[in-house]
C-alpha positions as CSV (number, residue, x, y, z in Angstrom):
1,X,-16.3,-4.4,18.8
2,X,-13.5,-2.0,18.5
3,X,-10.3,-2.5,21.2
4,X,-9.3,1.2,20.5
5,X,-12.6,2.7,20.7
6,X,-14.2,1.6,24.2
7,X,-18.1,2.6,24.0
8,X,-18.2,3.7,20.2
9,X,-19.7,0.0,19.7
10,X,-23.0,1.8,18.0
11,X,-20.3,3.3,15.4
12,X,-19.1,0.4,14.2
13,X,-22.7,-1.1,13.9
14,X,-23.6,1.6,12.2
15,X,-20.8,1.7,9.8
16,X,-21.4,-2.1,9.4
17,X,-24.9,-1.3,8.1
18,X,-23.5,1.4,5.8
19,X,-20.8,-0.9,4.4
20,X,-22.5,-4.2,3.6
21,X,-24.6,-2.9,0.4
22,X,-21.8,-1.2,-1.3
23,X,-18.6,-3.7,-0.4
24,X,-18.6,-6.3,-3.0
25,X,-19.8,-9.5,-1.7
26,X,-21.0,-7.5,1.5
27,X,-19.9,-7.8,5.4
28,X,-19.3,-11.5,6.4
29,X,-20.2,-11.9,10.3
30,X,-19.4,-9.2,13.2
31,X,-17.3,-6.3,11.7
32,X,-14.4,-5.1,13.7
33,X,-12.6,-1.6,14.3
34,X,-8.7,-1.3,15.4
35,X,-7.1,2.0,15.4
36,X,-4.0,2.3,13.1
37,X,-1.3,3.8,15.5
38,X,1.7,5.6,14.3
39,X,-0.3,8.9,12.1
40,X,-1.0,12.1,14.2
41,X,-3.3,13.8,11.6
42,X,-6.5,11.4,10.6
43,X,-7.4,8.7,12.5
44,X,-6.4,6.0,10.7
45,X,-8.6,2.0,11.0
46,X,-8.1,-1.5,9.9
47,X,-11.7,-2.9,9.5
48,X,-12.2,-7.0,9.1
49,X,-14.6,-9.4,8.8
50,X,-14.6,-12.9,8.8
51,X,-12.8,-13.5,5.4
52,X,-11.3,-9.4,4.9
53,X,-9.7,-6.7,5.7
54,X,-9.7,-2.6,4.4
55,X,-8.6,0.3,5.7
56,X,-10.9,3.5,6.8
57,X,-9.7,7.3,7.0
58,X,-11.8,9.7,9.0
59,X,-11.7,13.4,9.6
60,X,-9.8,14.2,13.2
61,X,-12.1,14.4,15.8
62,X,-13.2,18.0,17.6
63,X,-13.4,21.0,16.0
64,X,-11.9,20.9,12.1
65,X,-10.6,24.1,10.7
66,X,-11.9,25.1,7.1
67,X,-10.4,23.7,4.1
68,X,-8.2,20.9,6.6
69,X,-8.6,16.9,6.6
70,X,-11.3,17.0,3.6
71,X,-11.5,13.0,3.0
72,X,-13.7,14.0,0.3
73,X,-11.0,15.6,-1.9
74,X,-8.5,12.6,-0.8
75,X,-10.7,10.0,-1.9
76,X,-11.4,11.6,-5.2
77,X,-7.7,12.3,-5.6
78,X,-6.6,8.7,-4.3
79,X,-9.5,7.4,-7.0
80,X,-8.4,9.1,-9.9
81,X,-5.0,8.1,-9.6
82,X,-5.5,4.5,-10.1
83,X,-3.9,3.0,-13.4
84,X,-1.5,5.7,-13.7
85,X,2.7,6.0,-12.8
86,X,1.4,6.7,-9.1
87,X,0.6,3.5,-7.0
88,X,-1.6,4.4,-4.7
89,X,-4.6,1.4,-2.9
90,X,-7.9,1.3,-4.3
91,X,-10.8,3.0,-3.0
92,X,-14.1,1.5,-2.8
93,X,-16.4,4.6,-1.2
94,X,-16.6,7.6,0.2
95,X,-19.2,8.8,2.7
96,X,-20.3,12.2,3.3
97,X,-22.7,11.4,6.1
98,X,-21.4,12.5,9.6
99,X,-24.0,10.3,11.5
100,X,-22.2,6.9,10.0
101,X,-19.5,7.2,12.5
102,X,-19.6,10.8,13.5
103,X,-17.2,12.2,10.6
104,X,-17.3,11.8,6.9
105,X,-14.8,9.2,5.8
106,X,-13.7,6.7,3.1
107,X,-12.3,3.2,2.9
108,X,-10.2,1.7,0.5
109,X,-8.3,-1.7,0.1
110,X,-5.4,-2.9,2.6
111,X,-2.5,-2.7,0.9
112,X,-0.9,-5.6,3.0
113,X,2.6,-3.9,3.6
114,X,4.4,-1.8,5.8
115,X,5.5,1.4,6.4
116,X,8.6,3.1,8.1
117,X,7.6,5.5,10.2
118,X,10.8,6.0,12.4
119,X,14.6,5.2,12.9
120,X,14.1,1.8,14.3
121,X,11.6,1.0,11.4
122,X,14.6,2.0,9.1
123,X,17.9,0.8,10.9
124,X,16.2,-2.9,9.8
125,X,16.5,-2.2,6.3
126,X,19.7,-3.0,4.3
127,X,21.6,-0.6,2.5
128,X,20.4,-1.4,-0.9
129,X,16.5,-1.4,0.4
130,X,17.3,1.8,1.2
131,X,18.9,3.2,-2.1
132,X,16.2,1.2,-3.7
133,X,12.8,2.5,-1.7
134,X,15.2,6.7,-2.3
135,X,14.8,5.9,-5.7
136,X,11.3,5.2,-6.0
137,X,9.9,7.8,-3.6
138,X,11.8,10.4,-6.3
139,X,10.6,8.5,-9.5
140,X,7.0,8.2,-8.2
141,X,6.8,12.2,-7.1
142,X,8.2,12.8,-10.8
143,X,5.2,10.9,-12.5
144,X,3.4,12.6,-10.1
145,X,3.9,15.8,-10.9
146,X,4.1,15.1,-15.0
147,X,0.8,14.0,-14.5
148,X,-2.0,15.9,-16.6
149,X,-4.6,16.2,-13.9
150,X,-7.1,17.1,-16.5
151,X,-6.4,13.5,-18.1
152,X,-7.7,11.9,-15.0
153,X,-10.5,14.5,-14.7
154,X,-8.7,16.4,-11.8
155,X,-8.8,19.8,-14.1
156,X,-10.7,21.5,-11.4
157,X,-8.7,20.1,-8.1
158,X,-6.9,23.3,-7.7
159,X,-5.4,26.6,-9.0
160,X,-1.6,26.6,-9.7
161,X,-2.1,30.8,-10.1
162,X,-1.3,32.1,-6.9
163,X,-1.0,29.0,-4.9
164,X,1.9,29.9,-2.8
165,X,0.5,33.0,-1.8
166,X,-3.0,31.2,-0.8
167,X,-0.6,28.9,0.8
168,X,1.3,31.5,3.0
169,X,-2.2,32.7,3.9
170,X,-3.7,29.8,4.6
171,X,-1.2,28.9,6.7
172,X,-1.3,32.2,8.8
173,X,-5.3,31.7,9.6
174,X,-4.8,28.3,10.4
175,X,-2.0,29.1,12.9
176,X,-4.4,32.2,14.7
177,X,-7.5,30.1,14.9
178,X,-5.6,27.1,16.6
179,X,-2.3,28.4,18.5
180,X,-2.2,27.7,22.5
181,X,1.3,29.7,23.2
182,X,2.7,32.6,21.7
183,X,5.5,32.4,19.2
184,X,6.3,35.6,17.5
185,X,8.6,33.6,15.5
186,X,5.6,32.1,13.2
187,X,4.5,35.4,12.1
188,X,7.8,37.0,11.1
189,X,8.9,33.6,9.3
190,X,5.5,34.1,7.5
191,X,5.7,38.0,6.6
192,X,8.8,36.6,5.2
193,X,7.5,34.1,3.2
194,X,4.7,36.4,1.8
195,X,7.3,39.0,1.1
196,X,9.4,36.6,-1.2
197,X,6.9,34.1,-2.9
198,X,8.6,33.4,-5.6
199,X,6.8,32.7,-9.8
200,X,5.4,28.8,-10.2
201,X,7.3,27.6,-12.8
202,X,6.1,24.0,-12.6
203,X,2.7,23.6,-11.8
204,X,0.5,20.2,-11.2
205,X,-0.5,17.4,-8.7
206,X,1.3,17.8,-6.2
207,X,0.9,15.1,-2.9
208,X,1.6,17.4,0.2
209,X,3.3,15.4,2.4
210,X,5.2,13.7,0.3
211,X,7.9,11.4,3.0
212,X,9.0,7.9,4.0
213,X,6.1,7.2,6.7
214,X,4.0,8.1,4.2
215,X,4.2,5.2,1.5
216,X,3.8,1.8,2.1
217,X,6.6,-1.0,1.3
218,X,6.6,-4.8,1.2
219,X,6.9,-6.5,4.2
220,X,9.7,-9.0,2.4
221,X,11.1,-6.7,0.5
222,X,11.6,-3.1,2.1
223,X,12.8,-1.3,-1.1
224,X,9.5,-2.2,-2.9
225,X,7.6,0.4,-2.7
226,X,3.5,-0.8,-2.9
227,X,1.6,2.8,-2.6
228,X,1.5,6.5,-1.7
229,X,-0.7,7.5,1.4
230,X,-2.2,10.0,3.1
231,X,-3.5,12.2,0.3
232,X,-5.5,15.2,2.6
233,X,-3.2,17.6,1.1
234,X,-3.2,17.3,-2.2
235,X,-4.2,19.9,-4.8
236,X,-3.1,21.4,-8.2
237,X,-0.4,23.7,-7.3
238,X,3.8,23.9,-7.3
239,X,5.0,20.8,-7.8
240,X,8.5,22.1,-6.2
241,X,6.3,22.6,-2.9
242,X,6.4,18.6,-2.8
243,X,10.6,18.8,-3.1
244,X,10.6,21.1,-0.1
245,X,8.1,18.9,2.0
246,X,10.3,15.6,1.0
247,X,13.6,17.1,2.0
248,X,12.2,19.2,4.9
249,X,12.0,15.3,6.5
250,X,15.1,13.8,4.8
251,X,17.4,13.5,7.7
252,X,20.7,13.2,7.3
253,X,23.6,11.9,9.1
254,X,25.7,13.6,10.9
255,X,23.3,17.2,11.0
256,X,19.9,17.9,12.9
257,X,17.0,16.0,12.4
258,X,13.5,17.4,11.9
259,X,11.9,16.2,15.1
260,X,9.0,14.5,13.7
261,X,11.0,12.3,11.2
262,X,13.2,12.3,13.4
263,X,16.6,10.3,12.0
264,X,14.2,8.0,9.9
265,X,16.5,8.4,6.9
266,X,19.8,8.6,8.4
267,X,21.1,5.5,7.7
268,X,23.7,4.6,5.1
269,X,22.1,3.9,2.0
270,X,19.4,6.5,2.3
271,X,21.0,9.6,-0.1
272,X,22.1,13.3,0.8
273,X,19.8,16.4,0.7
274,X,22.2,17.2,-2.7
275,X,21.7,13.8,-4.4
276,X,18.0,13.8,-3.8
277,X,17.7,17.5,-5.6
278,X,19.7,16.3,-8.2
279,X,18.3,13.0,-9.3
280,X,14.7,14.8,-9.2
281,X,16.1,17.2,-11.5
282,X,17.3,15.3,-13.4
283,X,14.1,12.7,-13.9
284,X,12.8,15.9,-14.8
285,X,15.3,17.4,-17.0
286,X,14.7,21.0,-15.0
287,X,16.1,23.7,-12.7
288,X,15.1,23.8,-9.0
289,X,15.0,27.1,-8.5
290,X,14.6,29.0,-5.0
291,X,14.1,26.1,-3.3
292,X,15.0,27.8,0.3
293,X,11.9,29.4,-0.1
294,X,9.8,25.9,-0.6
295,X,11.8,24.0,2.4
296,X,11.0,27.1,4.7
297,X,7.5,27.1,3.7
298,X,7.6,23.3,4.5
299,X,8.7,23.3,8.0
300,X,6.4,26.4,9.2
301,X,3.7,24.0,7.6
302,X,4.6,21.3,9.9
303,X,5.4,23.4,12.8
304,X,1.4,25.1,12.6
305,X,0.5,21.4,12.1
306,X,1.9,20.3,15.3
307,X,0.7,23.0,17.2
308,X,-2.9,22.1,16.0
309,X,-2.5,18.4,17.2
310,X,-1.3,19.3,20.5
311,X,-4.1,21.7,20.8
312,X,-6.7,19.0,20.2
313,X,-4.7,16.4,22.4
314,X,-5.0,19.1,25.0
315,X,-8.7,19.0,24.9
316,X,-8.8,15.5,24.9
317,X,-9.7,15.1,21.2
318,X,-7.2,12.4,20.0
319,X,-7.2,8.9,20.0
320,X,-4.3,6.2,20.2
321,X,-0.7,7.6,21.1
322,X,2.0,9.6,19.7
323,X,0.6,12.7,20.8
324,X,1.9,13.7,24.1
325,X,5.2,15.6,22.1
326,X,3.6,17.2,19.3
327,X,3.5,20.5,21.2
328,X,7.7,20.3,22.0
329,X,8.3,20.0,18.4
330,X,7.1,22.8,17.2
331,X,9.7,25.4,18.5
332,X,12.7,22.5,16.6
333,X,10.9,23.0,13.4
334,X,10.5,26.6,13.3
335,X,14.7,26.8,14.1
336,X,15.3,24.6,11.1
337,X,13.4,27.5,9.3
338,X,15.4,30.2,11.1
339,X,18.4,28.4,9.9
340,X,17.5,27.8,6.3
341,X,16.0,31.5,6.2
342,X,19.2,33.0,7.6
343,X,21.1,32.1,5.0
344,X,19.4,31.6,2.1
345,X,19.7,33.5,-1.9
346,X,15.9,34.5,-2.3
347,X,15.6,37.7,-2.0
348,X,13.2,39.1,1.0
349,X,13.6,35.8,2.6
350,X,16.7,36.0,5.0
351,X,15.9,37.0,8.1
């Protein structure tokens, strides 16, 4: 039943049970299971029957560190966004049974698009696609983050008061409780970060991965942007945490790329770094203040996150591809941090 998946057939029965009563107009014939290739966080499937199609998100599989991959929170996050400035798909249920299919896990509808997860994705994309899908990743993070979240009963989702420093910590645990080599370099970038977090001045929904591979676009038309995915890190915190995480993946030509986006945006039509900042800030009609701090933050975030997938492909707990570099990316990342660190204006961060 599943091509990915060889001998997990009980799963998808099992699932298929689960499903039919609560899918509108229930499971038509066998139910089938493909993995989604391409994300190296939550397994990702496109389920079908006879007549459909959705999409499932799981938790990773192995051991799950506290707080990470809560599908939960995403679906309640993804759900509560629907009718507003934010397109995101539509989520018909969560489960928080781990005997379904070994994980908790939701399922929502298939958007029917596309997304761009890397350079050859991109380079197919004319110039005004490009300056076109720029525009709407910026506009959607601003009605994003000048959202209420207590208007769409998200009030409790998180606390803005002393998120960066939870975040700083957070990240410090989850790099000693999952790190399979040594880099001193982690630590110090972190004592740095704790030692400069600087006052949220914005607070509110903020995304937490907020970057091209992570909306969907039409397949005809690669500028239109059709929903924002993979919502596992989102909270109510500092919205400028999103900016940093958006540009920490916004390659641009002519400089070094971030090896996991890897050139994905440099391509003429795609806009600088500076024109990205700018047109935020001005959709928002504010000040970007110590943003060094929040693009440092963002690539020791990625780095840790990196290391944690190559430890679980090292113990064989990852399905599909992509996986075999995740552990040679995570020195690259952590130099783009040296080199924003080194020169950067906020005090207590330049190392």
């Amino acid at each position: 039943m599943s091509e990915v998946d060889p001998g997990r057939e009980y799963e998808v029965a099992s699932l298929r049970d689960f499903l039919d009563p609560v899918i509108p107009g229930g499971i038509v014939g066998d139910l089938q299971m493909h993995l989604i290739s391409g994300g190296r966080s939550n397994p990702t499937y496109r389920l079908s029957d006879n007549t459909r199609q959705w999409i499932l998100r799981r938790q990773p599989f192995g051991q799950v560190l506290e707080t990470a991959h809560d599908m939960g929170r995403e679906y309640r996050v993804i759900t509560a966004l629907r009718n507003t400035g934010v397109a995101v798909p539509q989520t018909l249920v969560y489960c928080a049974d781990p005997n379904i299919i070994g994980s908790t896990f939701y399922v929502m509808t298939d958007l029917g698009g596309i997304t761009m997860r890397n350079v050859t994705d991109t380079s197919i994309m004319t110039v005004e696609e490009r300056e076109r899908l720029a525009e709407a990743m910026v506009k959607t993070l601003v009605n994003l983050h000048q959202l209420d979240p207590a208007s769409i009963g998200l009030a409790d989702f998180g606390r803005p008061d002393g998120y960066l420093e939870r975040q700083v910590r957070r990240w410090r645990k989850q790099w000693d409780a999952s790190h399979l080599v040594s880099r001193p370099r982690v630590h110090l970038l972190l004592d740095r970060l704790g030692a400069s977090v600087p006052e949220t001045v914005y607070p509110g929904l903020i995304h937490g991965d907020f970057k091209v591979d992570n909306v969907m676009v039409d397949h005809a038309d690669r500028g239109r942007l059709l929903g924002v995915l993979d919502w596992e890190m989102s909270t109510v915190g500092d919205t400028l945490a999103d900016v940093g995480t958006l540009l920490s993946f916004w390659d641009e030509e002519d400089s070094s790329f971030n090896p996991v986006s890897a050139g994905t945006t440099a391509h003429q039509g795609f806009p600088s770094h500076d024109a990205i900042r700018e047109r935020y800030a001005q959709l928002r009609g504010i000040e970007l203040p110590n943003l060094d701090w929040y693009l440092v933050l963002a690539y020791v975030k990625v780095a840790i996150i990196m290391e944690q997938i190559h430890a679980r492909h090292e113990a064989s707990l990852t399905v599909g591809e992509g996986f075999d570099d995740a552990g040679a990316m995570v020195d690259p990342l952590l130099d783009k941090a040296m080199k924003v660190a080194s020169v950067s204006n906020v005090p207590g961060l330049r190392v």
